[in-house]
N, CA, C and O atoms as a CHARMM CRD file, in Angstrom:
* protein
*
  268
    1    1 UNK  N    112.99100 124.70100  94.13000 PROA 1      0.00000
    2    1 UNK  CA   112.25200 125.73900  94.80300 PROA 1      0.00000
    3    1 UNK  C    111.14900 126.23300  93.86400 PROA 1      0.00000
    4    1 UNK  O    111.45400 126.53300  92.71000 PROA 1      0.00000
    5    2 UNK  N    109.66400 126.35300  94.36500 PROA 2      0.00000
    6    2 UNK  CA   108.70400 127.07600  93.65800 PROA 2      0.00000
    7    2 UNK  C    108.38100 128.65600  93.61000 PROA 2      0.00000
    8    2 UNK  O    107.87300 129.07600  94.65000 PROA 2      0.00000
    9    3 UNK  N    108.55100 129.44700  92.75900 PROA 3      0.00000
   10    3 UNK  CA   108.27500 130.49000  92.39200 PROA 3      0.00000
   11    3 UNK  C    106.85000 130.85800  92.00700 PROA 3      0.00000
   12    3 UNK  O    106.47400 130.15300  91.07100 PROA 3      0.00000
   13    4 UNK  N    106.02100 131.64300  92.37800 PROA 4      0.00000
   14    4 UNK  CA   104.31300 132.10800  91.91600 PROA 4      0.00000
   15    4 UNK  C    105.30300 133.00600  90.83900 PROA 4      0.00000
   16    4 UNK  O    106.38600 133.50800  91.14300 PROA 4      0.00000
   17    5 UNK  N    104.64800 133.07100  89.52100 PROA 5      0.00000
   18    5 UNK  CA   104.35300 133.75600  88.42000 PROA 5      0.00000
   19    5 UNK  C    103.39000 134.28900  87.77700 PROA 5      0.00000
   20    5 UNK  O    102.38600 133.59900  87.59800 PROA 5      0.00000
   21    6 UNK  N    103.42100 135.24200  87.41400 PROA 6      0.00000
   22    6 UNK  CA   102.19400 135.94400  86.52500 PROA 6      0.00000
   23    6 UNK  C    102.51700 136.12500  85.30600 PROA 6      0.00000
   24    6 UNK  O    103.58100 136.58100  84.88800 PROA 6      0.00000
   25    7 UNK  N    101.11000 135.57800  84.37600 PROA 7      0.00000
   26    7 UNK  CA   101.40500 135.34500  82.94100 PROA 7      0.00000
   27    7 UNK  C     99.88200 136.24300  82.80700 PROA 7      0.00000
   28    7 UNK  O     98.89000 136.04500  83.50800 PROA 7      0.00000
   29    8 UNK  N    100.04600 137.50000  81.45800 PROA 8      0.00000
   30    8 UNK  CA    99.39600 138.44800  81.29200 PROA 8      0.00000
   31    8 UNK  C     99.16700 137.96400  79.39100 PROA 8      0.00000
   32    8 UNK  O    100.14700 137.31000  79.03500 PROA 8      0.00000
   33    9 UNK  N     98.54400 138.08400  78.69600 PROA 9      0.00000
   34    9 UNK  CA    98.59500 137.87800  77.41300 PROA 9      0.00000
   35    9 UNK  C     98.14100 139.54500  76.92400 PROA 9      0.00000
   36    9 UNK  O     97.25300 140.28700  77.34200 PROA 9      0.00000
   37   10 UNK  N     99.24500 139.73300  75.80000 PROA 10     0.00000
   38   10 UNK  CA    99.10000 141.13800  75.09900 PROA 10     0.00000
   39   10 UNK  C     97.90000 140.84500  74.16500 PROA 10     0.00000
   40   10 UNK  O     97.91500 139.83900  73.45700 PROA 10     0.00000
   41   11 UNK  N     96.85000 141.72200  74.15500 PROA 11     0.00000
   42   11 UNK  CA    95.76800 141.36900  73.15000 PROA 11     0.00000
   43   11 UNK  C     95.86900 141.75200  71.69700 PROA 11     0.00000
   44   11 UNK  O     95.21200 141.30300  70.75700 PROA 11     0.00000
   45   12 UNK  N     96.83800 142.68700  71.69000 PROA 12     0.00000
   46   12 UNK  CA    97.05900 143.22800  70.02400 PROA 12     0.00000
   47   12 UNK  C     98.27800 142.44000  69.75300 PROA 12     0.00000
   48   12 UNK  O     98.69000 142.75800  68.63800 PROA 12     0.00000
   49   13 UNK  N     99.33000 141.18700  70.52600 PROA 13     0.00000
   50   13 UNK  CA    99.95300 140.93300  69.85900 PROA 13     0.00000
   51   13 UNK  C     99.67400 139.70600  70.23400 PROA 13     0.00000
   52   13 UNK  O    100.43100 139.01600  69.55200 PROA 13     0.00000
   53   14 UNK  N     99.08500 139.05100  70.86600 PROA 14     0.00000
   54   14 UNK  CA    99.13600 137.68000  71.38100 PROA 14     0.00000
   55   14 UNK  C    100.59200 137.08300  71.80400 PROA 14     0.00000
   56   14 UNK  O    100.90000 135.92800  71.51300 PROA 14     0.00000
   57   15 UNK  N    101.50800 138.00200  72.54700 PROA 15     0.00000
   58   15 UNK  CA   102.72000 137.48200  73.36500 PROA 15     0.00000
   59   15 UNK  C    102.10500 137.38400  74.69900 PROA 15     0.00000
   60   15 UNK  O    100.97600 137.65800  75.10500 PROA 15     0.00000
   61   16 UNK  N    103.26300 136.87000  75.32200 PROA 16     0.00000
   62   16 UNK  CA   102.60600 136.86700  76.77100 PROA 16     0.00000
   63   16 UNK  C    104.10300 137.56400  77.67600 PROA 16     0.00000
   64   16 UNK  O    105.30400 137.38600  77.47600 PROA 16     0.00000
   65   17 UNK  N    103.41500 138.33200  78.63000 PROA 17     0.00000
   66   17 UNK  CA   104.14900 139.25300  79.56800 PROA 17     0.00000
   67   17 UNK  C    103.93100 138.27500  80.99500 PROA 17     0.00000
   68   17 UNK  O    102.90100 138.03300  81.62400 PROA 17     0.00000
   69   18 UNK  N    105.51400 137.77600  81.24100 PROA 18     0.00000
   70   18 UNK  CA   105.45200 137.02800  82.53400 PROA 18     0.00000
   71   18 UNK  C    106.24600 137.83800  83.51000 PROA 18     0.00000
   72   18 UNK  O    107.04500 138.67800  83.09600 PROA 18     0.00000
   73   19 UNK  N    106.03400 137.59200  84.98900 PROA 19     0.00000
   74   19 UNK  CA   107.03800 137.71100  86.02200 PROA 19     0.00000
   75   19 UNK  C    106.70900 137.58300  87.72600 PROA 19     0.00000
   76   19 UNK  O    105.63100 137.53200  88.31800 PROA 19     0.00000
   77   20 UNK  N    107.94400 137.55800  88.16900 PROA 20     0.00000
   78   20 UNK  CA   107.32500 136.81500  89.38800 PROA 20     0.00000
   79   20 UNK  C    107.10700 138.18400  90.67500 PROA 20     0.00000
   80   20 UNK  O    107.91500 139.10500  90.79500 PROA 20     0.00000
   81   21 UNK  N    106.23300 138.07200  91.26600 PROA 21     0.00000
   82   21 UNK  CA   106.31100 138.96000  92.45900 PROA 21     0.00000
   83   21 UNK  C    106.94200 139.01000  93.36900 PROA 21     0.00000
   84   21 UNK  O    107.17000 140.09400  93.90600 PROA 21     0.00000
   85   22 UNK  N    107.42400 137.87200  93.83300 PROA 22     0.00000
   86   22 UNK  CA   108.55600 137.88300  94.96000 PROA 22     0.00000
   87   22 UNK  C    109.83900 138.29000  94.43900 PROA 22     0.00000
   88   22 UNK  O    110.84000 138.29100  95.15500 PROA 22     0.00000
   89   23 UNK  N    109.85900 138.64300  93.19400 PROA 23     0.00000
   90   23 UNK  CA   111.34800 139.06800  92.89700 PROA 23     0.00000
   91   23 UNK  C    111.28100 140.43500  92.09400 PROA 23     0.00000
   92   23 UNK  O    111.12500 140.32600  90.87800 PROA 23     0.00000
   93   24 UNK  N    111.37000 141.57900  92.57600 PROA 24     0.00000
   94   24 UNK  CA   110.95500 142.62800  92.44000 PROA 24     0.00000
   95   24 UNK  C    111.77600 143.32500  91.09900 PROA 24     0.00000
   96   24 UNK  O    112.61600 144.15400  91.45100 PROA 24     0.00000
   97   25 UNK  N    111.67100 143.13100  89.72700 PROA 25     0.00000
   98   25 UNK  CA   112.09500 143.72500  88.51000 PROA 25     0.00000
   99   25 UNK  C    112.77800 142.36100  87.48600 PROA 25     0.00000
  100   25 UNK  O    113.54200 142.42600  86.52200 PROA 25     0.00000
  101   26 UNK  N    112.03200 140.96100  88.27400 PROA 26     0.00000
  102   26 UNK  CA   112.24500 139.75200  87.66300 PROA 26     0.00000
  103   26 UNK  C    111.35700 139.62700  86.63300 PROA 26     0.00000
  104   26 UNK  O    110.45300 138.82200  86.85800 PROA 26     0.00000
  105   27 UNK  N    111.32500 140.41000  85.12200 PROA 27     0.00000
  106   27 UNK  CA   110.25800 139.70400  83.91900 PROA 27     0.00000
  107   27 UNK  C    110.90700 139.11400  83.01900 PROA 27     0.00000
  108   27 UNK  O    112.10800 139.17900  82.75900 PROA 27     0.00000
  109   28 UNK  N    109.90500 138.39700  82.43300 PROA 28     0.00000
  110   28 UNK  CA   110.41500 138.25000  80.84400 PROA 28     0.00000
  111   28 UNK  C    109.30300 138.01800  80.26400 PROA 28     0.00000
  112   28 UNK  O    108.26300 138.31600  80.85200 PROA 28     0.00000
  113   29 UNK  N    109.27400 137.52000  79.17100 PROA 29     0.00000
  114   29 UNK  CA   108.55400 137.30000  77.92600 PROA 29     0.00000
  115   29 UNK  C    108.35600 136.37900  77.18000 PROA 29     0.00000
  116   29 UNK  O    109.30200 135.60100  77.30600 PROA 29     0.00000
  117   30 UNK  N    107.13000 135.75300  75.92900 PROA 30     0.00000
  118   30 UNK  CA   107.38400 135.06100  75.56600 PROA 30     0.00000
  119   30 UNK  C    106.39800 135.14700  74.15200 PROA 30     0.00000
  120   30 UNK  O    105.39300 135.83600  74.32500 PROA 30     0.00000
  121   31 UNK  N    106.54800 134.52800  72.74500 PROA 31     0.00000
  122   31 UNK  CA   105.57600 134.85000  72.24200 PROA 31     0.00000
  123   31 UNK  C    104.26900 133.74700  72.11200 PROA 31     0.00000
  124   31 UNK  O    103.19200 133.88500  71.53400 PROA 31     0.00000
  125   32 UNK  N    104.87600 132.47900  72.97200 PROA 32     0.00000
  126   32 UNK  CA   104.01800 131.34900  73.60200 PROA 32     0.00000
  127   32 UNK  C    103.63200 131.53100  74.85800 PROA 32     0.00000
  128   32 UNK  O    104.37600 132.31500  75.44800 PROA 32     0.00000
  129   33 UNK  N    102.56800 131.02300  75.63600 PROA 33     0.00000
  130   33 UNK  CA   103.03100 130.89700  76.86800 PROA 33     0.00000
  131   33 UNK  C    103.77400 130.07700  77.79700 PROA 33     0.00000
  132   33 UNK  O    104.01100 130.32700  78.97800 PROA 33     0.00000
  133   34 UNK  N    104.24400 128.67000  76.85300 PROA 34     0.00000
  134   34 UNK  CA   105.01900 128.44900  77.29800 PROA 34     0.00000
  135   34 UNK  C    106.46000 128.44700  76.88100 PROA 34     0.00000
  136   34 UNK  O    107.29600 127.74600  77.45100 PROA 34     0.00000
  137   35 UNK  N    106.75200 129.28700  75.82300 PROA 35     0.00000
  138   35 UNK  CA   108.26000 130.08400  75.81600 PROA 35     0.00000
  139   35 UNK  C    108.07100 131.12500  77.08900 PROA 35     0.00000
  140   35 UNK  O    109.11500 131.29300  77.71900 PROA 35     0.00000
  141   36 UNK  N    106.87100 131.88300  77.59800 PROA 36     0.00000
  142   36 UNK  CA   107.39200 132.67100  78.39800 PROA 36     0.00000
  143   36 UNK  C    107.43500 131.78900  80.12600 PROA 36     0.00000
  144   36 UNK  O    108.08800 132.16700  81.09900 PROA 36     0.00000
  145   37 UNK  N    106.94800 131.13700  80.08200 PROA 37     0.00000
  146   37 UNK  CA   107.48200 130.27100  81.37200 PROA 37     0.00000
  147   37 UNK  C    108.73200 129.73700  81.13700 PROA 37     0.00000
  148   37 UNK  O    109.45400 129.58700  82.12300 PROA 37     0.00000
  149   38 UNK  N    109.15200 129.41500  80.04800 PROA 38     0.00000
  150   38 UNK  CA   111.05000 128.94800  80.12200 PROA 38     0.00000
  151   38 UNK  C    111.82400 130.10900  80.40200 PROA 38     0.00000
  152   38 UNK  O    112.59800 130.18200  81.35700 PROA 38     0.00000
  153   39 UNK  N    111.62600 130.99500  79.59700 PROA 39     0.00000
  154   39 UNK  CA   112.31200 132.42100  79.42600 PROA 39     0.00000
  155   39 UNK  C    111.87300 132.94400  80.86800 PROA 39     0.00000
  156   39 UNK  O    112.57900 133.93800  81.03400 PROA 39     0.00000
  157   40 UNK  N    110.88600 132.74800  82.25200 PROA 40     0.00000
  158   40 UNK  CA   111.01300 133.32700  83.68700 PROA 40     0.00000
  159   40 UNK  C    112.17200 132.81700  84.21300 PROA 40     0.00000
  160   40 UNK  O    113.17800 133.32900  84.70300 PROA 40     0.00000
  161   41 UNK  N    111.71800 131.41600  83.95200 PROA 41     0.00000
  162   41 UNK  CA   112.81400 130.30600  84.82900 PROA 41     0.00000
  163   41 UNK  C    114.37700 130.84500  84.32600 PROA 41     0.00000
  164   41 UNK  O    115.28100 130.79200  85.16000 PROA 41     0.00000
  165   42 UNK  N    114.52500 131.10800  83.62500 PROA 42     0.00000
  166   42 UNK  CA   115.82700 131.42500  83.03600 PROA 42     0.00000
  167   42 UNK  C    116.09700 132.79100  83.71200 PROA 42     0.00000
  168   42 UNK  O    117.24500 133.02700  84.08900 PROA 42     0.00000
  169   43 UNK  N    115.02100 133.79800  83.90900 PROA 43     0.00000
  170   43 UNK  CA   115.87200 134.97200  84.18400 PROA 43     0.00000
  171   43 UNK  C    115.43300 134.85100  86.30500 PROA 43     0.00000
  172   43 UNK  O    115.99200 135.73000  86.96100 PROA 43     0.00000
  173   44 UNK  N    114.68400 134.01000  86.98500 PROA 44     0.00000
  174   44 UNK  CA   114.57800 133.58400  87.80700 PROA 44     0.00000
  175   44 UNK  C    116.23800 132.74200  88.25700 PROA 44     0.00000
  176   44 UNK  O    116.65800 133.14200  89.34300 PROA 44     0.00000
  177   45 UNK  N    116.71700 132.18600  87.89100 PROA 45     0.00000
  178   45 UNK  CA   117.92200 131.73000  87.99000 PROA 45     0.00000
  179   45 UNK  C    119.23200 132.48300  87.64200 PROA 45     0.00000
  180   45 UNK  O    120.30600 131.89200  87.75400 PROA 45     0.00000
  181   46 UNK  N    119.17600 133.71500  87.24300 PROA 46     0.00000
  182   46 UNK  CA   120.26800 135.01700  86.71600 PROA 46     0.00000
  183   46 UNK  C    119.91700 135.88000  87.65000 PROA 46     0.00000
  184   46 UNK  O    120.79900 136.64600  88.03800 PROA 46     0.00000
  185   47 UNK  N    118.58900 135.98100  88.23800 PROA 47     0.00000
  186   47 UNK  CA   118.24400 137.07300  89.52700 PROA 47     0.00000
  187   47 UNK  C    119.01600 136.55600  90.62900 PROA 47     0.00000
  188   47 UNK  O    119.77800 137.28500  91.26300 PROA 47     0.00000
  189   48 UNK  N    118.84700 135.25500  90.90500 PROA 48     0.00000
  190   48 UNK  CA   119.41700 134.98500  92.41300 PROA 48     0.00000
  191   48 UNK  C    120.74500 134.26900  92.33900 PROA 48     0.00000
  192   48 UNK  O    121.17900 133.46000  93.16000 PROA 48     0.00000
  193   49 UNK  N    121.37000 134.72500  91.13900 PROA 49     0.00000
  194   49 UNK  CA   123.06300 134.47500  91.25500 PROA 49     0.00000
  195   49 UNK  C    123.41100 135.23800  92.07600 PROA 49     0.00000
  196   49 UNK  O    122.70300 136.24100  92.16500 PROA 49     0.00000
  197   50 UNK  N    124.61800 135.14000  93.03500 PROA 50     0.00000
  198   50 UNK  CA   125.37700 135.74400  93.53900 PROA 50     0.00000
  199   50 UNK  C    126.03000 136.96100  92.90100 PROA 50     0.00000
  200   50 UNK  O    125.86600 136.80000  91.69200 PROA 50     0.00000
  201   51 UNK  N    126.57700 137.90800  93.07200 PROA 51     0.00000
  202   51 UNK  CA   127.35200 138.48000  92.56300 PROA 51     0.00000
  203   51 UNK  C    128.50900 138.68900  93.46200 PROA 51     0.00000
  204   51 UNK  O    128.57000 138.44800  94.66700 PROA 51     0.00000
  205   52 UNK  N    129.38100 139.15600  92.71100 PROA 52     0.00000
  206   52 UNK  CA   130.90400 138.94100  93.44100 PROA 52     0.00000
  207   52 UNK  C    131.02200 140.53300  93.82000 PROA 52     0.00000
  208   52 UNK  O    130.67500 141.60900  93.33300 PROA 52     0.00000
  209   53 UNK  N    131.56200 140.15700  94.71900 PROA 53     0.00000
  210   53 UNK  CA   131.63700 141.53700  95.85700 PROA 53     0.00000
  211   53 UNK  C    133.04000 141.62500  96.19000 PROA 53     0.00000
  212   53 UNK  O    133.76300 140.63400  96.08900 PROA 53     0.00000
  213   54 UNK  N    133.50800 142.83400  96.61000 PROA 54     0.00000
  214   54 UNK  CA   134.75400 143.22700  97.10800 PROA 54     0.00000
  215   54 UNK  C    134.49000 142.97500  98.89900 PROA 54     0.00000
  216   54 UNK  O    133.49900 143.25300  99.57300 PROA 54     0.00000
  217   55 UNK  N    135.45400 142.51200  99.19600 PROA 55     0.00000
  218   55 UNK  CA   134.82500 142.21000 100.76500 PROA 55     0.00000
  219   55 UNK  C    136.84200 143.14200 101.61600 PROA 55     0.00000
  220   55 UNK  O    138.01100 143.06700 101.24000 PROA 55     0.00000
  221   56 UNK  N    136.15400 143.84400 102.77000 PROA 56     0.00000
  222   56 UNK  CA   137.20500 144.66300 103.33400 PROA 56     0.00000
  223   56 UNK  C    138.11800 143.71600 103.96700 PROA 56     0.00000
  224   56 UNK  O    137.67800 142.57100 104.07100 PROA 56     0.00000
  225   57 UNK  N    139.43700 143.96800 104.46700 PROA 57     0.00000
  226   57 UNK  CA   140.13000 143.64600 104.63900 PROA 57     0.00000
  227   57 UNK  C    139.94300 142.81200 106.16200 PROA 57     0.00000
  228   57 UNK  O    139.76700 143.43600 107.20800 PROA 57     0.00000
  229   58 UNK  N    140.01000 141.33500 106.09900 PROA 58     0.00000
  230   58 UNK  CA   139.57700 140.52500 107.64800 PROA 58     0.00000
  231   58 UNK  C    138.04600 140.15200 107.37100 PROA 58     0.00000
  232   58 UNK  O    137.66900 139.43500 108.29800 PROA 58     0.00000
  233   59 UNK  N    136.95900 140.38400 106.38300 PROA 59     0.00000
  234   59 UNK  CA   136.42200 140.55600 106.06300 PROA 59     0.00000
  235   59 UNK  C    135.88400 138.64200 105.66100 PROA 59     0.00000
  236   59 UNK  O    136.82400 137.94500 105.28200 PROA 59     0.00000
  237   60 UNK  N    134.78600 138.08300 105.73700 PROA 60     0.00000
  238   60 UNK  CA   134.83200 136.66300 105.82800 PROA 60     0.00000
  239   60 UNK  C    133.74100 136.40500 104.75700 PROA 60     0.00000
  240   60 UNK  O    132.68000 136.97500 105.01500 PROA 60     0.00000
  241   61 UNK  N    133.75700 135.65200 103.57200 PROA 61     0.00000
  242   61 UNK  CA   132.29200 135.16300 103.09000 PROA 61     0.00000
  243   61 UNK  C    132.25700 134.05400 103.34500 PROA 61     0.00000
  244   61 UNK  O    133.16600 133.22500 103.30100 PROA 61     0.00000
  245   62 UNK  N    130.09300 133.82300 103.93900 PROA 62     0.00000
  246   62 UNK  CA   130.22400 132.59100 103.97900 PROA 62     0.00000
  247   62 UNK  C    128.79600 132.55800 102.90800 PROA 62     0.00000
  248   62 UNK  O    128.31300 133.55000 102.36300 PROA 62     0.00000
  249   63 UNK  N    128.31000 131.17200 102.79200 PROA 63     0.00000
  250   63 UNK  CA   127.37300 130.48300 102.41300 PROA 63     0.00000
  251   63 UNK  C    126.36200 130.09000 103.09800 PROA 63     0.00000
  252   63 UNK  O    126.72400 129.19900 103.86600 PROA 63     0.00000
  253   64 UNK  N    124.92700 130.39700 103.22100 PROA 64     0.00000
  254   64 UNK  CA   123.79800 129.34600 103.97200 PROA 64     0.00000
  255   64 UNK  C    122.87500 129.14000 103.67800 PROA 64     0.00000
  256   64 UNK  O    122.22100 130.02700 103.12800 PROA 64     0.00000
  257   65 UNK  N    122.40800 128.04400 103.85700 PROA 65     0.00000
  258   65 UNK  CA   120.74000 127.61900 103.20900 PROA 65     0.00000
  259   65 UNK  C    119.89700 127.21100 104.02000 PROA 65     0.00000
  260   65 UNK  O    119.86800 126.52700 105.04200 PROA 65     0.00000
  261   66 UNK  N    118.97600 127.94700 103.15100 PROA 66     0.00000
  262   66 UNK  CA   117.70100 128.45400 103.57800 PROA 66     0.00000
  263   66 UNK  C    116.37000 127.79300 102.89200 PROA 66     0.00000
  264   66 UNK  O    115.81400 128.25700 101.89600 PROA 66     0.00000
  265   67 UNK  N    115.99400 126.71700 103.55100 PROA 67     0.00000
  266   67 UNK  CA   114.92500 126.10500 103.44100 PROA 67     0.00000
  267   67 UNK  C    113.65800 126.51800 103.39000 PROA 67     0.00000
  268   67 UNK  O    112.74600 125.69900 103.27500 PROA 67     0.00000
């Protein structure tokens, strides 16, 4: 799946400030720009883990994909 990213370069430090817009508090960083494109992909893939939920009693999880 493709993700749009934004890569910003700090001018007093020469790091670069990445993150994606469709994922609303998805950044990271890098002091390359391309350490900070590994370091998105990495926290791009920790954003859209699942998390485990308590589900009520009769209560069903399922799975579906979405193309």
């Amino acid at each position: 799946m493709k993700w749009r990213v934004i890569l910003e370069s700090d001018l007093e430090t020469g790091d670069w400030a990445v993150w994606c817009p469709e994922l609303p508090g998805c950044t990271s960083a890098g002091e390359t720009e391309e350490e900070a494109l590994e370091n998105i992909k990495e926290a791009i893939q920790l954003y859209l883990q699942p998390e485990s939920i308590e589900l009520a009693p009769g209560a069903i999880a399922r799975e579906v994909i979405v193309s």
